[in-house]
Each structure stands twice: as structure tokens, then as C-alpha cells.
N, C-alpha and C positions, 0 to 999 in steps of 0.2 A: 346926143349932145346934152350938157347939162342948163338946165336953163339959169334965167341971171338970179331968181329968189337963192337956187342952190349955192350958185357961186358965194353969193351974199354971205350965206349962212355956214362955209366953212370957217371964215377966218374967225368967227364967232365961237365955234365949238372950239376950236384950236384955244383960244382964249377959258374959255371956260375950264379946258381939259389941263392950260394950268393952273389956273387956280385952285381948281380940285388936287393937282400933284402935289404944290404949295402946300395947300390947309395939310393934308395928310403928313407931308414932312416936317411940318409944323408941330404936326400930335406927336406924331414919334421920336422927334427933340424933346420934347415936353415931358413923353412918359419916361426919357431915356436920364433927362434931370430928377425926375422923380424918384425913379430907382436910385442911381447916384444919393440923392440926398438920405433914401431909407437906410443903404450900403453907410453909409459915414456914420449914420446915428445908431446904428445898431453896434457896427464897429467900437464906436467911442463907449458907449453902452455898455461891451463885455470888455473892453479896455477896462472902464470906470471901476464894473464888478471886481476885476478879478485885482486892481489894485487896493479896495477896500478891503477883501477879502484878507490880503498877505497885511496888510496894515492893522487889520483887527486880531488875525489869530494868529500871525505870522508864518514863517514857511514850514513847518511844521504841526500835525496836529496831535494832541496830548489825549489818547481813549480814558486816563486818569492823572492823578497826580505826580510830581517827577517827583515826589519818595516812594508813589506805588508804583511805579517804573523802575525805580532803580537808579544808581548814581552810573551818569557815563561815564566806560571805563577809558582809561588812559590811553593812547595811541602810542603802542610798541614800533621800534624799527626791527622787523622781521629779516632776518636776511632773507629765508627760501620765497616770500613776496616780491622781491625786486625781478623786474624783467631779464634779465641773464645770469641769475642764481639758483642752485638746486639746495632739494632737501640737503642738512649734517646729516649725514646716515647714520655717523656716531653719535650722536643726538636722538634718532629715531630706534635706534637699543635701547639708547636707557630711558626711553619716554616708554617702550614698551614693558625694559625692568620695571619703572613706576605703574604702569597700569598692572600688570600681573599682581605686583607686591601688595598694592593699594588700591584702584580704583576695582578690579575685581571680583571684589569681594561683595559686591552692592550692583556696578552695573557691568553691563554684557556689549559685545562688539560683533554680533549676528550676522552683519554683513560682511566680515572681514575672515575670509576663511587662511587656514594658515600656509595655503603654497604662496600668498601674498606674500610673505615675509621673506620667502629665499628670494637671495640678491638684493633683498633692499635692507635690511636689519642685521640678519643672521644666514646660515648656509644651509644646505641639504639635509645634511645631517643634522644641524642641533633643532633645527624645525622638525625633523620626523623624529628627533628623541622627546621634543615638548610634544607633539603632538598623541605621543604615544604614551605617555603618562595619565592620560583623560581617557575615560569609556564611554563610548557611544552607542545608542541600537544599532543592532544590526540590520542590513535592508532589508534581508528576508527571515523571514521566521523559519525554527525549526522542526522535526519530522513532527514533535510534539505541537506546534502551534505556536509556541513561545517566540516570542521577543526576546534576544542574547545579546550582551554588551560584548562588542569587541576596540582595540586599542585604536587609536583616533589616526585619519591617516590626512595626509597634505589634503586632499579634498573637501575634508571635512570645516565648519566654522568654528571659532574659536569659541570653548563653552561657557553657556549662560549660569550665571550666579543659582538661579531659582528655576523651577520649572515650567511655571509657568507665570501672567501677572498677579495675578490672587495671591501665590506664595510669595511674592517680591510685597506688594501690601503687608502682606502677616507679618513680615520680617520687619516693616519699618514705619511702624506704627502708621498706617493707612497711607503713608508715601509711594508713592510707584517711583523709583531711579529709572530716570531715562535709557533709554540706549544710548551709546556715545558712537555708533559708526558713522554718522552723519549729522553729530550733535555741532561741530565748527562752522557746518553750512545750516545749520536750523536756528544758529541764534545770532543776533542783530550784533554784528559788532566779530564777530565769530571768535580768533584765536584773542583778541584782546579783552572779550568779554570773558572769557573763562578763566585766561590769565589772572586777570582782576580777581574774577570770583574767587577764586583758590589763597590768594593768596592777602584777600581784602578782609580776614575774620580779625577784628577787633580780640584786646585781650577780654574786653568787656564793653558791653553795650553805653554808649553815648548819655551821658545825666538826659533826664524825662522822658528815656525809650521805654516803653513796655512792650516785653517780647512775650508772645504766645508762652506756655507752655510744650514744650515737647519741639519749639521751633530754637534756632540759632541767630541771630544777627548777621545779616553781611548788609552793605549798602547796595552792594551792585545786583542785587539781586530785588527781582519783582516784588514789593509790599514788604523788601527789610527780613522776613522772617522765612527763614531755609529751611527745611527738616536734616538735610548734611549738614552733620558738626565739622569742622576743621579736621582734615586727615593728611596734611604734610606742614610736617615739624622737620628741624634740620639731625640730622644724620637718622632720616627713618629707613632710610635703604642704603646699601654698601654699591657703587657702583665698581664695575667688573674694573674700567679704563682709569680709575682713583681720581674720578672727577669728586671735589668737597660735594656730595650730597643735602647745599643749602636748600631751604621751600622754595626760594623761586627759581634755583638752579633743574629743582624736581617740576615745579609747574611750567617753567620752559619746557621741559623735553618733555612731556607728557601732551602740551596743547601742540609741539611740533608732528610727536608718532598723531594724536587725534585728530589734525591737518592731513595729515597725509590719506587716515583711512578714510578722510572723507573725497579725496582727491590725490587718488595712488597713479594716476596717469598723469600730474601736472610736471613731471620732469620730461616725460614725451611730449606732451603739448608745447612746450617750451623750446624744446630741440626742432619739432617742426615747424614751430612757426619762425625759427631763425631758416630752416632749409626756403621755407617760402618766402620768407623776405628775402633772403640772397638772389632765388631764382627769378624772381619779380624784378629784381633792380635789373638784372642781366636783361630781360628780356625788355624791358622799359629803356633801357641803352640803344640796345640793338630797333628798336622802334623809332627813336628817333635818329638812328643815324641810319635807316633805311630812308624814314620822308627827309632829311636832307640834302645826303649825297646819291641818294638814287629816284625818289617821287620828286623831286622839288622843279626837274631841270624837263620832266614830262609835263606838270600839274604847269608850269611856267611857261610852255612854248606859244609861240604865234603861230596860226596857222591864216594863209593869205590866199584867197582865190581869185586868181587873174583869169578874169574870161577867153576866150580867143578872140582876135580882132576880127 
């Protein structure tokens, strides 16, 4: 049996044990405002930054001048852009007559071989007669050792101006011409920048411009000064369909065909993302009319258990 000092001395400890609970849920309120108040002030803190920040340099940042940038270019309404619009494919011929006729001659389409073209431009045929007009290596050398040109077949890519970039330099006064196979997706603004570019050459440079020597003027282009002089002028090519041959008629279907080879699959991506939107809706129907005329009347029932008397 406990004696009477024990007895005494629980309700004692009982008392102490809570105030000990007390102080501690005390602390822990305490540290729990604390964090709360770091949480706010730190919050309002990268609030504050990043409002000063768009307020000082705005929502955009400038690595240089917007004339060593370039003027931005215009915002074209594109048809083949619109969500249930495909490439003009008669538009992608003669963007192709313009690059063969004109861009050609300077820059290369590497990535763009020419069984590409059947069915989207031209047919079987007149792609294996272009293509066989150009000589390629051959893959294997012969009994001699030798490396032998043979006629260019659907496999093959469509050929480079130069041989290699050193001779593309030597050609153009230390300029390198880019590739254009994926020149629409490497530059900021893509078919509307180039549009511009093509067709933005002043007759003559703007009073108190001085342009380099050996460079051209355009605005839309980086630092004003081009090494490409202007090369579409109105009736520079005859098109096959008797579309008038104006420059921005030529630099439409030119930045349509250099769309495309940068994005030769976006007529299928289009097609199937209509097949997956349809199939989606269908099965988003059929979803809800399962949970309402078949889950709703299970997911809804009472169930009641009466004991035995």
C-alpha cells in the first residue's frame, strides 16, 4: 500500500507534468509564428525583387542595342500556322523553284534529302530526273582505289553550293551562308523574320547610316549590316503555275518550302492531334456517362444492418 507522503505527491506531479506540456506547446506555438513570420518576409522579399526587377529592365532583357538586334519583324498571318491548316503545296514548288533558282547558289539544304519532295512538291519522276542531274561519290571506291561520281538518287541530299565551309568563306568574302534546313526554327521570330529580312533591303541606306564596306543594310537584321546583297527582284524567276513572280510573292513561298523543311512532319502532327482530340472527347463522354447512369446509383446506396432480435 502506498503511503499518505506518496499519495500526497501525485497530484503534485500530475500538476507539474502539465505545466511542463503547457511550456513546451507554448515553444512550439512560438517557433511555429516564427517560421510563419520568416515564410511572409522572405515571400514579400522575392515578391518585392522580382517586381523591381520587371520595373527596372522590363520583361525583356536586351544582350545589346535594338539596332544591334535588329528591327522586329512584322507579324504575318500565315495560313499553314493556323490549327486546321496544311501546307499550299503549290506554294512549296515554287518556294522550291526560288531556292534552286536563287538561294542555291550560296546556301545548302543538308538535311533535306530529296525522296522528301515526292508527294509534297513534285512526283516520282521529276525528283529522280532532278535528282539525277547532280553527281555524287560513289560509296564504294573502285578496283583502282578511286572515288567515281555517280547520278544522284532519291536517297541522296540535296547538293551543297561549296565543298566544304573554307570554300563557302573564299566565296564570300569571309562570310559563311548559313544552312537553311533548319534556319525557320534557329531564328527568333522564324518565317516572319526572314520574310522581313528578304524583303526589308532599302533602296539605299537611311541619312547618317554608315555601312561597312563589303556589308549591305537591312534593319532586320543583327548590327544593320548583311554580307547578302538583295537577291529577289520582281520577275527574277518564271513560275511554272503563271503566278506574277513579285519579291514578296518569291519570299512567301521560299520562307513556306524553308518551313516546311524545317518541319516536313507538321501536316501529320496536325492530322493526329485532330485523331486524338476526337478519340478523347469520345472517351471523356463515355466516362461520364458510365459514373452517372451506371457508378452514381452503386457509389449512392445505403446499406442498413439490422441486428437479430
Amino acid at each position: 500500500m502506498l503511503s499518505r507522503s506518496c499519495l500526497r505527491a501525485v497530484p503534485a506531479l500530475k500538476t507539474v507534468g502539465r505545466r511542463a506540456a503547457s511550456t513546451a506547446s507554448s515553444a512550439e506555438a512560438a517557433a511555429g509564428k516564427r517560421l510563419t513570420r520568416a515564410g511572409v518576409l522572405s515571400t514579400a522579399v522575392a515578391a518585392g525583387s522580382i517586381a523591381y526587377y520587371y520595373g527596372q529592365y522590363g520583361p525583356e532583357l536586351h544582350a545589346a542595342t535594338p539596332a544591334e538586334e535588329g528591327l522586329h519583324p512584322t507579324k504575318y498571318p500565315w495560313k499553314h500556322e493556323e490549327a486546321l491548316s496544311t501546307f499550299d503545296h503549290q506554294a512549296l514548288r515554287r518556294g522550291f523553284q526560288v531556292y534552286t533558282e536563287v538561294c542555291s547558289s550560296c546556301h545548302s539544304l543538308s538535311r533535306v534529302p530529296w525522296r522528301t519532295l515526292v508527294g509534297v512538291s513534285h512526283t516520282v519522276d521529276e525528283v529522280k530526273a532532278m535528282a539525277e542531274e547532280h553527281e555524287y561519290d560513289d560509296d564504294e571506291p573502285n578496283d583502282q582505289g578511286e572515288i567515281v561520281k555517280r547520278p544522284g538518287k532519291l536517297s541522296d541530299p540535296l547538293p551543297a553550293p561549296y565543298p566544304n565551309d573554307q570554300a563557302a568563306r573564299a566565296a564570300n568574302q569571309g562570310a559563311l551562308p548559313p544552312d537553311l534546313s533548319l534556319i525557320v526554327k534557329g531564328r527568333h521570330a522564324g518565317c516572319n523574320y526572314i520574310f522581313s529580312l528578304l524583303t526589308g533591303y532599302p533602296d539605299e541606306p537611311p541619312a547618317g547610316v554608315t555601312v561597312p564596306e563589303g556589308l549591305n543594310f537591312n534593319p532586320y537584321f543583327p548590327g544593320t549590316g548583311i554580307a547578302m546583297a538583295r537577291v529577289l527582284f520582281d520577275g527574277l524567276v518564271e513560275y511554272d503555275d503563271g503566278t506574277p513572280a513579285t519579291t514578296s510573292q518569291m519570299a512567301k513561298d521560299v520562307v513556306e518550302f524553308l518551313n516546311w523543311a524545317a518541319e516536313p512532319e507538321m501536316d501529320v502532327r496536325k492530322k493526329m492531334g485532330m485523331k486524338v482530340i476526337m478519340v478523347t472527347s469520345v472517351l471523356i463522354a463515355l466516362s461520364i456517362w458510365m459514373k452517372k447512369y451506371r457508378w452514381a446509383p452503386i457509389k449512392s446506396r445505403k446499406i442498413v444492418y439490422n441486428p437479430p432480435k
